[in-house]
KETORSE-978644 format. One line per field, with one value per residue (C-alpha): x, y, z. Coordinates in Angstrom, 1 decimal. Layout:
x <- (X:...)
y <- (Y:...)
z <- (Z:...)
// end
This chain:
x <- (99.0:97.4:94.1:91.3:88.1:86.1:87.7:86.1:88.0:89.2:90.5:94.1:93.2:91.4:94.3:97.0:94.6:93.9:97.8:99.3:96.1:96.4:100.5:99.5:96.8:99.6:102.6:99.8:99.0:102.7:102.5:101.4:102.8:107.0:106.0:104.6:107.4:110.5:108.6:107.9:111.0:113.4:111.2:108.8:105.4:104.1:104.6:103.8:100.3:99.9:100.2:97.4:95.0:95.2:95.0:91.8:90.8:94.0:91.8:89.0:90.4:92.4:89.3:87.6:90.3:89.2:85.7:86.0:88.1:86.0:83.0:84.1:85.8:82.5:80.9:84.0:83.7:80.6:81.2:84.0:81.7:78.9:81.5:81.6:85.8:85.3:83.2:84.8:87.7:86.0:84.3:88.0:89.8:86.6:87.1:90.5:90.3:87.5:89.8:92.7:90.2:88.8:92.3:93.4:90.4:90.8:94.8:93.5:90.5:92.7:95.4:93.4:91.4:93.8:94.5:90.6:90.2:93.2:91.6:88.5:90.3:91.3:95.0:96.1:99.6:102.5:100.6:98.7:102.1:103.2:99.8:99.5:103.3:102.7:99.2:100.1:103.3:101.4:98.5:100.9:100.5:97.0:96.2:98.4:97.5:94.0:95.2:97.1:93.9:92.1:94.7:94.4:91.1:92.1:95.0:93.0:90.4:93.3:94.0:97.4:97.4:101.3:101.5:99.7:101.5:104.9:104.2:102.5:105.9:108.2:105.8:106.2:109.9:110.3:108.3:110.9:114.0:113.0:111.8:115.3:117.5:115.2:114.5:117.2:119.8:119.2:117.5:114.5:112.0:108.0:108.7:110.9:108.8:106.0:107.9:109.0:104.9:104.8:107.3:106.3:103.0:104.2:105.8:102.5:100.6:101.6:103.5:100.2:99.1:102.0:101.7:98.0:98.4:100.9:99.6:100.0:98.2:95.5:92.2:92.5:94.0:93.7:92.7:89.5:86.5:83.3:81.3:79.6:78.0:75.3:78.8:80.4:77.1:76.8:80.8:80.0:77.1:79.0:81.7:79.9:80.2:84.4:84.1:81.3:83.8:86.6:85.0:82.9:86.6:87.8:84.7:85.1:89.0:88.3:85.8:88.2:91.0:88.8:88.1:91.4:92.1:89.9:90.6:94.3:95.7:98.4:99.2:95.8:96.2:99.2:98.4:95.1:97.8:100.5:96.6:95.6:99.0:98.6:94.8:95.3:98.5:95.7:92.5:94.8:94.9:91.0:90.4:93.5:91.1:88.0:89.6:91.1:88.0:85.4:86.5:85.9:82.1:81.6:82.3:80.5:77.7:77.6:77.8:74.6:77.1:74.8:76.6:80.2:79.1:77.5:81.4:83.4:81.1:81.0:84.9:85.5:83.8:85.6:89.3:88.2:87.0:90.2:92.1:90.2:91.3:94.9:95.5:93.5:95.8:98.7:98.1:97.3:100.4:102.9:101.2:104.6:106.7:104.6:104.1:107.9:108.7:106.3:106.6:109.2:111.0:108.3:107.1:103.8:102.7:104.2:101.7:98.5:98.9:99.7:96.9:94.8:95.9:95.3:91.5:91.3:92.6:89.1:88.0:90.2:87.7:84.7:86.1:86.5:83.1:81.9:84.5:84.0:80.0:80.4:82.9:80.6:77.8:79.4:81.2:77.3:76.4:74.5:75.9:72.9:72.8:77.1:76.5:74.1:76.8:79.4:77.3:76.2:79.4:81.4:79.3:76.6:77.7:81.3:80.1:78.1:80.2:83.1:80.6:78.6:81.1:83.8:80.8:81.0:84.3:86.5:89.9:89.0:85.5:87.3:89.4:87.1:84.7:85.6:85.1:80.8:81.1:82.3:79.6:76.8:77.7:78.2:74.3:73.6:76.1:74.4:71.1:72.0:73.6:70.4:67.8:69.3:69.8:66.7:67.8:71.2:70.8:73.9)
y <- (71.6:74.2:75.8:75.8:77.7:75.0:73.8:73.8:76.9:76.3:79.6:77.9:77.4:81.0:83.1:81.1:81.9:85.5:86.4:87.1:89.5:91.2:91.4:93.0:95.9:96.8:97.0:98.7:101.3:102.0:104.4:107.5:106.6:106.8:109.3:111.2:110.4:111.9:114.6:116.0:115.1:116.0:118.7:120.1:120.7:122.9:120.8:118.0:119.7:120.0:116.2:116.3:118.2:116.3:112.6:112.4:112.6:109.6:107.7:108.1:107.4:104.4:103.4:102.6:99.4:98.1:98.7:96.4:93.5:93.9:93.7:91.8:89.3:88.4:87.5:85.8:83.6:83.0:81.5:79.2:78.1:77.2:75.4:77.2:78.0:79.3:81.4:83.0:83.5:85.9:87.7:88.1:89.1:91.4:93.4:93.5:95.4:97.5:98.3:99.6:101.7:103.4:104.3:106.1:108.4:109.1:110.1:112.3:113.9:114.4:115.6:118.2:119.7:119.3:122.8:123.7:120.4:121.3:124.8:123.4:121.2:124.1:124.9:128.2:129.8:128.2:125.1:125.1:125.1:122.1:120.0:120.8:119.6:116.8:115.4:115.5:113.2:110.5:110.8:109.4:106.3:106.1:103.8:101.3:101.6:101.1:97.4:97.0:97.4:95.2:92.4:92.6:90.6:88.7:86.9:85.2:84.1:82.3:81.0:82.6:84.7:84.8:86.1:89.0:89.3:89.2:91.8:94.0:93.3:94.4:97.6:98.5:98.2:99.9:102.6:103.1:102.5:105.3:107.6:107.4:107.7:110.9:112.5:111.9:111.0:113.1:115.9:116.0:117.1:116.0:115.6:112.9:111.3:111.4:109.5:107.0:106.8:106.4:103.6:101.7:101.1:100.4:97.4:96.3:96.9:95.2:92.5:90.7:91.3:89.7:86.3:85.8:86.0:83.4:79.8:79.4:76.8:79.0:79.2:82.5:83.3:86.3:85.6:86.2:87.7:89.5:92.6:92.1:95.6:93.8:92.2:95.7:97.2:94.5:94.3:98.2:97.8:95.2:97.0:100.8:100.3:99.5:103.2:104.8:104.0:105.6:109.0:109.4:108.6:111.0:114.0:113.7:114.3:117.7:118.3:117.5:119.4:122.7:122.3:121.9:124.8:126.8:125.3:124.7:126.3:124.2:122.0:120.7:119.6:118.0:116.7:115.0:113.6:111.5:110.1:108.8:107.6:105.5:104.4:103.7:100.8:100.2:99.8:97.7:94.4:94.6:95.3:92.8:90.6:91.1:90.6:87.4:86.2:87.3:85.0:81.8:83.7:84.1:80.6:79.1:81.5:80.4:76.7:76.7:75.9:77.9:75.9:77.2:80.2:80.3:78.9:82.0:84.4:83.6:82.9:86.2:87.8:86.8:87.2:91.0:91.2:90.5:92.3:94.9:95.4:94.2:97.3:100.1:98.9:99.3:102.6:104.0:102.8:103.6:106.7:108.9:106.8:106.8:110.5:111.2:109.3:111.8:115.0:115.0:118.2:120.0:119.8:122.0:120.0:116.6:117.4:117.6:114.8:112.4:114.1:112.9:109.5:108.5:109.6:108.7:104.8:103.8:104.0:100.6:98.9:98.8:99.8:96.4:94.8:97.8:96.7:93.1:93.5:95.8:93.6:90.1:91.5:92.6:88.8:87.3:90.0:92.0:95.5:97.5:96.3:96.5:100.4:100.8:100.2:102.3:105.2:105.6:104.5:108.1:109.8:110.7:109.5:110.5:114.0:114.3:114.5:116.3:119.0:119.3:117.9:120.8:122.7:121.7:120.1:122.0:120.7:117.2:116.9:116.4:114.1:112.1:112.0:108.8:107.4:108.2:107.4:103.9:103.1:104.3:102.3:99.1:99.2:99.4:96.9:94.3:95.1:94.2:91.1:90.2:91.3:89.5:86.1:84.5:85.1:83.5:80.9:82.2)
z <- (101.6:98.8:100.5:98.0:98.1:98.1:101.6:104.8:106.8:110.6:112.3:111.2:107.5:107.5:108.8:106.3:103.9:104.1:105.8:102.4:101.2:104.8:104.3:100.8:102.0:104.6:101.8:100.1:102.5:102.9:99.4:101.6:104.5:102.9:101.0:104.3:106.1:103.7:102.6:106.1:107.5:104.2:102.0:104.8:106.7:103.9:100.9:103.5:104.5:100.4:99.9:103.2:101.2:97.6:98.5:99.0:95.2:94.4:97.1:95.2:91.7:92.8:94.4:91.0:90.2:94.1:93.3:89.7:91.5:94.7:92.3:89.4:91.8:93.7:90.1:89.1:92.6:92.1:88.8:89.5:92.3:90.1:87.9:84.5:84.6:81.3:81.6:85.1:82.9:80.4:82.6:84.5:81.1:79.9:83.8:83.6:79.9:81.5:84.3:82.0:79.8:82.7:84.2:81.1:81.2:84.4:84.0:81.3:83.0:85.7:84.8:83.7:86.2:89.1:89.8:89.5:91.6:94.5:94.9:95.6:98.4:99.7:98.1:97.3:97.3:98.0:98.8:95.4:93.8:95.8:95.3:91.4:91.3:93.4:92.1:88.1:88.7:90.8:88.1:85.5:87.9:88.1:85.3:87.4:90.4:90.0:88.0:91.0:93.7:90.9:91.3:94.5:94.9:91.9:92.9:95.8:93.6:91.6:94.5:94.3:97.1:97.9:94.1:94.8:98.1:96.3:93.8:96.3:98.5:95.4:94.9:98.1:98.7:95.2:96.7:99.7:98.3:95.7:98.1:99.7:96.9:95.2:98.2:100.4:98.0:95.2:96.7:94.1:96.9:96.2:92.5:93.5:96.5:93.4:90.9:93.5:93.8:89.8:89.3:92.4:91.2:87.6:89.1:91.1:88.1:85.5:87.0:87.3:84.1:82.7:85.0:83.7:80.1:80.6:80.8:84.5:87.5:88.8:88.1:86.4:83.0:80.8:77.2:74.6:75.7:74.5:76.0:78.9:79.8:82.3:84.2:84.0:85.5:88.3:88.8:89.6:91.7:93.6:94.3:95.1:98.7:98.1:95.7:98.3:101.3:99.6:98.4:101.6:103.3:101.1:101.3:105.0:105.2:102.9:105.7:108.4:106.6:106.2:109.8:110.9:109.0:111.2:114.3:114.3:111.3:109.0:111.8:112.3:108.5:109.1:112.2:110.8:108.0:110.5:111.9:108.5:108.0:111.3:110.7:107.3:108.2:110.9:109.2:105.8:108.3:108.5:105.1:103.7:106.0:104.0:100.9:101.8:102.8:99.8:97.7:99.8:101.2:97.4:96.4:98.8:97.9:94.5:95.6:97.9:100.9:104.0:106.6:105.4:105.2:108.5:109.6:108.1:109.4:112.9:112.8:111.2:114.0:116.6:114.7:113.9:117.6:118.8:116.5:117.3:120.5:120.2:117.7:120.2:122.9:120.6:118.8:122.0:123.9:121.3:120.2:121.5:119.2:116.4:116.7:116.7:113.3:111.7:113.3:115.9:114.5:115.8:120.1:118.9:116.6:118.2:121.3:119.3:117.2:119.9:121.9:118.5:117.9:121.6:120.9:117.2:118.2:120.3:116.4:115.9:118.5:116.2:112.4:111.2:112.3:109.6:107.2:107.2:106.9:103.7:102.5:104.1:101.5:99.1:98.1:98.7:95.3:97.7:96.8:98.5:101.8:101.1:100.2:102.7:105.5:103.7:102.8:106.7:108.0:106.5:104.3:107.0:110.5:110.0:107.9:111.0:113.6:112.5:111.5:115.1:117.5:117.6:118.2:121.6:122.0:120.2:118.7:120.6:119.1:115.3:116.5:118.3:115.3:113.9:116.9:117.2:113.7:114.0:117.2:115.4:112.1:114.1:115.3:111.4:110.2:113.1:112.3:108.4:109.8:111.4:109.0:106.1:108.0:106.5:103.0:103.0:105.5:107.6)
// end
């Protein structure tokens, strides 16, 4: 039986519903993490320790397309929930143009200033070579990829969420088959891990684009629309925690990085890469999660429905709770084997990261209570308290503590970073939860 928004959600219902947009932030995640892989097992650790050091600025520019859907989507909800369809649908087409326009100036603006931006980063020599080489391939991708991260919240609101797993599934395996064939095959080195990138997210780009300016059964088709500066405003205020999570993410792995560099040289940096890798295949099932679930928070929003939403977010509690812990234990056990697929070549460098991971996994434990309250707010058009929990989460808990804790712990204080981080965020993203209860009847 076809889930709707409108439906009343049991745990069952919830988890069909939001399993495809989970599977899809996972397929998602897996662009840096085969890319990782072959070029530090088939090209090397310096041009892997390169691709370390630029990808926190294609974090933050792919962040702008999951900051439009993530945004846009919770207006578009909202819409469809106070029954106006056509009207959801040219605010949807308007945010999809707005979308495209803003990922062409960003592959020009770019593309650019990358070597001024990669120094800055901390590139030089051999590894500025790599990262300039690197970076202005996979920004030929960037107009796509942020469509794709905008589709992402789309599809569900269509109520085609499989769609937007299968195209995120043929992205994906486009991704690693190409990896393979240029790297391994063809011997084409990052260039070729990079174009893999490129064409991998053509495919999850504009696939969707092409099923909704087709007459189709969602509730979601691209067609006609006007301006709508004051939607493109509130889409982006919306969505500024989605964008404020991923540049604080990104600010505090330059941080990390230049401390690594300190601490433990190039292997720090490419040690703190195989843990992003992990937390980033990790942290996709909680924010696939969110996703999923925005859409149904926002409808019911729009609708006036305070006991349903009281439902999802005490349901949602409890699944994150216990997925919490089922990935800690996990990470933490497996953390040898994990390790190895990465950076096995090397017993140095093996040690330390799996010395990492082992501390950097307590993190799982409390990371998606923070990402599902961002995320919980940010679907109810509440992008203030939604930033609020972002902006503390990394840009000052987790700045915080990989600045002062390896004053007195050394190596293990920057690993264990994340983890103060995450505690301390959790009081604020409860307190929110709690101070906000009289307003939206939760």
């Amino acid at each position: 039986m076809r889930i709707q928004l409108s439906d009343h959600f049991t745990y069952g219902r919830l988890l069909r519903f939001t399993f495809p947009p989970i599977i899809m932030m996972v397929f998602t995640s897996i662009y840096s993490v085969v890319d990782g892989f072959f070029i530090s097992n088939y090209v090397g650790k310096v041009p892997f320790a390169a691709l370390n050091l630029v990808m926190p600025l294609f974090i933050i520019l792919g962040s702008v397309g999951f900051m439009l859907g993530s945004g846009g989507n919770a207006i578009v909800a909202r819409t469809l929930g106070e029954g106006d369809r056509e009207k959801a649908n040219r605010y949807f087409s308007f945010v999809v143009l707005a979308c495209m326009g803003l990922g062409l100036l960003v592959f020009l603006v770019g593309y650019a200033s990358l070597s001024h931006i990669a120094r800055f980063l901390g590139a030089s020599g051999e590894i500025l070579e790599y990262a300039v080489l690197y970076g202005r391939i996979v920004l030929c991708g960037m107009p796509f990829f942020m469509l794709q991260n905008l589709f992402q919240s789309f599809c569900i609101t269509a109520e085609r969420p499989k769609l937007g797993l299968a195209f995120t599934v043929a992205s994906g395996l486009s991704n690693m088959l190409l990896d393979a064939l240029f790297v391994v095959v063809f011997h084409w080195g990052l260039a070729g891990a990079a174009w893999a990138t490129v064409i991998s997210e053509i495919v999850g780009g504009l696939g969707p684009v092409f099923y909704f300016l087709r007459p189709n059964a969602s509730l979601l088709r691209l067609g006609r629309t006007h301006w709508y500066g004051r939607v493109l405003v509130q889409s982006c205020f919306n969505g500024s925690s989605e964008l404020m999570s991923n540049i604080a993410a990104s600010i505090v792995s330059v941080l990390y990085n230049w401390q690594l560099l300190s601490y433990a040289g190039p292997d720090g940096v490419a040690a703190y890469g195989v843990l992003m890798y992990i937390s980033f295949f990790f942290s996709a099932m909680f924010i696939g999660y969110a996703v999923g679930v925005s859409p149904i928070i926002g409808f019911h929003y729009g609708a006036g429905n305070k006991k349903e939403l009281r439902n999802l977010l005490h349901r949602s509690l409890l699944l994150i709770g216990l997925s919490g812990i089922g990935m800690w234990a996990l990470s933490s056990l497996s953390a040898p084997l994990l390790c190895r697929f990465f950076v096995g070549y090397d017993e140095g460098l093996y040690r330390m990261t799996v010395g990492a991971l082992r501390i950097h996994s307590f993190s799982f434990l409390l990371g998606g209570f923070n990402i599902f309250t961002s995320s919980f707010f940010t679907a109810l058009n509440n992008g203030g308290v939604s930033a609020l929990v972002s902006f503390l989460r990394t840009l000052v808990f987790e700045t915080g503590s990989v600045e002062l804790l390896p004053l007195a712990l050394g190596l293990n204080g920057i690993w264990a970073a994340t983890v103060i981080a995450e505690s301390a965020a959790l009081t604020v993203s409860l307190l929110c939860l709690w101070w906000q209860r009289p307003r939206y009847g939760y």
